[in-house]
Every structure is written in C-alpha cells, then in structure tokens.
N, C-alpha and C positions, 0 to 999 in steps of 0.2 A: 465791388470795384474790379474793372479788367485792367490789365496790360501785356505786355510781350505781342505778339503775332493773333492778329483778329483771329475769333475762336473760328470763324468760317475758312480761315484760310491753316487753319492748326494742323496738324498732324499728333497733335500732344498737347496736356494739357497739365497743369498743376495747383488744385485749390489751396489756398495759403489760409490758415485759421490763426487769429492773433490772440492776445494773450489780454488779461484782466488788467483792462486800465489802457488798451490801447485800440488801435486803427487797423478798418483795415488798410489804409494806405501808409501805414509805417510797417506793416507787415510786405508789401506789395514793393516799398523799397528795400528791401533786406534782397528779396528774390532778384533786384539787380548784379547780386553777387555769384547768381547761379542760372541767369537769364541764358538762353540758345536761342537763335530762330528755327522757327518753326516751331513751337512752344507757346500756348497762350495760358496767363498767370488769370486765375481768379480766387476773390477776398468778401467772403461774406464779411457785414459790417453787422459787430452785436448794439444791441437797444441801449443806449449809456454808457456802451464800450465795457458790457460787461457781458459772459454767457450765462450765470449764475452766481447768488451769491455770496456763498458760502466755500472752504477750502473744499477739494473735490475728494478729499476724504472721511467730510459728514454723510453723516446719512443720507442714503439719496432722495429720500423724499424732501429733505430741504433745500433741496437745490432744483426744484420743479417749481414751474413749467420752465426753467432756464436748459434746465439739461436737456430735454426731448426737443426743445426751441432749438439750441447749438448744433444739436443732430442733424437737424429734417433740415437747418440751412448748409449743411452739408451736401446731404442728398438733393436737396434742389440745383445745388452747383453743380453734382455729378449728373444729375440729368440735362439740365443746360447743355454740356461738353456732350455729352449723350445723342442729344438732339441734334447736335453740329455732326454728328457720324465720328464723331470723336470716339472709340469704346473703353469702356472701363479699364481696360489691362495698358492701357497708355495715360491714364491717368494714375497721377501722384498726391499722395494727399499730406501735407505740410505742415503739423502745428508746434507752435510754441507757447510754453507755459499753460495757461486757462485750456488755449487751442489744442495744443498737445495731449491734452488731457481728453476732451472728445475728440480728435483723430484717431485717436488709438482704439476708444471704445468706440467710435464708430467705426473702423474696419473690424474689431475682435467679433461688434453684432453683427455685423453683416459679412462673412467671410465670403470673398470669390479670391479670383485674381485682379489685384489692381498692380496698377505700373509702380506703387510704392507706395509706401508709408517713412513718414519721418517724425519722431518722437523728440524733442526737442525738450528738456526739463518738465516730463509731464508724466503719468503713466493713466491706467486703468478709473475707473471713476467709482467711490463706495467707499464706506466704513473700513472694508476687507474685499479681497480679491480671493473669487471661490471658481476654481478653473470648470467648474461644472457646468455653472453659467454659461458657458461659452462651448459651442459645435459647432462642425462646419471646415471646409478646407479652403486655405488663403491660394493653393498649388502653385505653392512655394513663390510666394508674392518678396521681393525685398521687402525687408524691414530694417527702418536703422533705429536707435534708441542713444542719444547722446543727451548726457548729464551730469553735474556736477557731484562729488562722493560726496560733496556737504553743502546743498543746498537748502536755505533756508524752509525751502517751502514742499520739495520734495524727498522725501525719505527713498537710502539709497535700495531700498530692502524691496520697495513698492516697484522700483525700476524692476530689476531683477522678477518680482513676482510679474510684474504686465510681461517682462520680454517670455518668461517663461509660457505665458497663455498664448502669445505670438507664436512662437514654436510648435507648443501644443494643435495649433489650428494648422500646420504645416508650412508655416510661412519662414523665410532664408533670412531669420535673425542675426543683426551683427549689435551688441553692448557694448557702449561705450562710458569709462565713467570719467570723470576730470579731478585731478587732484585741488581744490580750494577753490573752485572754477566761480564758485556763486552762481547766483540765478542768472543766466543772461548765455548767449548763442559765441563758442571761437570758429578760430578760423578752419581748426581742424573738423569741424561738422559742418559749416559752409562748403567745405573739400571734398565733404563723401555725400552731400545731398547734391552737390554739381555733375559729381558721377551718374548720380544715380537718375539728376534728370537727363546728360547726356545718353544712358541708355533707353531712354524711352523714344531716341529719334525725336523728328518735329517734322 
C-alpha cells in the first residue's frame, strides 16, 4: 500500500512494517501523524496479516519461511523507492511490534546508510542476540528504539541488547524506555519519528 507524495514525485521515502495481527493500511494511517510533503509512505502487506508465526524470540528456524518472507518484502519496497531515484540514505524504515522486529534485523543485516530506522516495541529476531552475527557500518545511520520497560511481549533487556548491535554497527542510537506504557506507539515516539522524517527533506 502507498500514500503521502507519488514515489515519482518523492524526494524521500519511508517503508512502514506493521505488526502481528494487523494492516498494512492501519500502519499507513498512524504515518498520518508524521506525514510531510514530499515524502512517499510505503506498507508491505503480510499473508494473514502475519510475518511469522511464532514470538520473535523462538528459534529462528520456527519462524521460517515467515522471516526471510518479511525481509525480502522489505527489500523489495527499498528497491521500488530505489528505482524511483529515490537512494537508500533518504529512506526510513518504520516498524511496530512483529514489524519492528524485522526492521531492525533487517537494517542490523544489511548495514549501509539509510535515512533511518525506527524500532517501535520490537527488537532483534532469535532465541538470543550474539553481536557477532552482525558486521558492517550503518555511518552513523539515526536510530530510534522506543518501548515500553514492561511490555508484555517485549523483554526490556532484548531492547537494550538490539540498541547495543545498532551502535556496535556505527549507527546514531537514541533509547527510549516508557514507564507501564504497554504494547502500543505514544505520542512522544510519534514526535521523534516526525523528526526524523522531517530530516530526511522530501
């Protein structure tokens, strides 16, 4: 799903990943909160509205072919914008909860510079996070990480270890944690993802 400013007419771009159990077009309206012109929103949509389906802290092989599937419809959005002459370092990559969860492991695999990452109650994808796994420089890509300290579904420890491989890969990490915030996006991370699309121009 697109919206904001045709990708042809973009100057910037931002792929939104939704979260287990949802749309991409309930993801696609959140980003009205942090829409700009000159900016085009795009929303891969998962198979059942799920990208895998297991918590994203089983094993990873139980979460295949969902996981490598959530990736590669990533990277097919980033070549889309690609193709528009749009480059990678102006593009933002957006996820919540499920989404969240491959955004992050998909900038941590593929480190360059992109225009951002936003981690929204989600971190790293695995049993355990092994910072070994991960090489490559983000040069000093923003990163944001906001999360609830007691979210049901995300452990606050896993935040911390993902922001830490973020770092590790050179990337301009900011953590954020929420006191009782629960699973679900405030206003204060709407506020610094609207930043951080504003710095990407349009």
């Amino acid at each position: 799903m697109t919206a904001g400013t045709h990708l042809d007419d973009a100057g910037a771009a931002v792929v939104l990943v939704h979260g287990r159990g949802a749309t991409a077009e309930s993801i696609v309206q959140m980003a009205e909160e942090f829409h700009r012109e000159g900016v085009a929103f795009l929303a891969p949509q998962a198979a059942g509205n799920t990208w895998y389906p297991n918590p994203f802290t089983a094993p990873v092989e139980t979460n295949e072919p969902g996981r490598t599937s959530g990736l590669r419809a990533i990277a097919d959005a980033i070549d889309e914008v690609n193709d528009a002459n749009i480059p990678t370092d102006r593009v933002l990559i957006l996820g919540f909860s499920q989404g969240a969860c491959l955004a992050s492991e998909y900038v941590a695999r593929d480190p360059r510079r992109y225009g951002g990452l936003a981690v929204l109650s989600g971190g790293l994808i695995g049993e355990t996070v092994d910072p070994d796994e991960y090489d490559g420089d983000l040069e000093r890509t923003p990163v944001f990480f906001g999360c609830s300290d007691s979210d049901p579904h995300i452990a606050e420890e896993r935040v911390h270890e993902s922001a830490r491989v973020l770092q590790q890969l050179n990337g301009d990490v900011t953590e954020r944690l929420y006191p009782g915030m629960g699973h679900t996006v405030n206003r204060d991370e709407l506020d610094r993802v609207a930043e951080m699309v504003e710095r990407l121009g349009g």
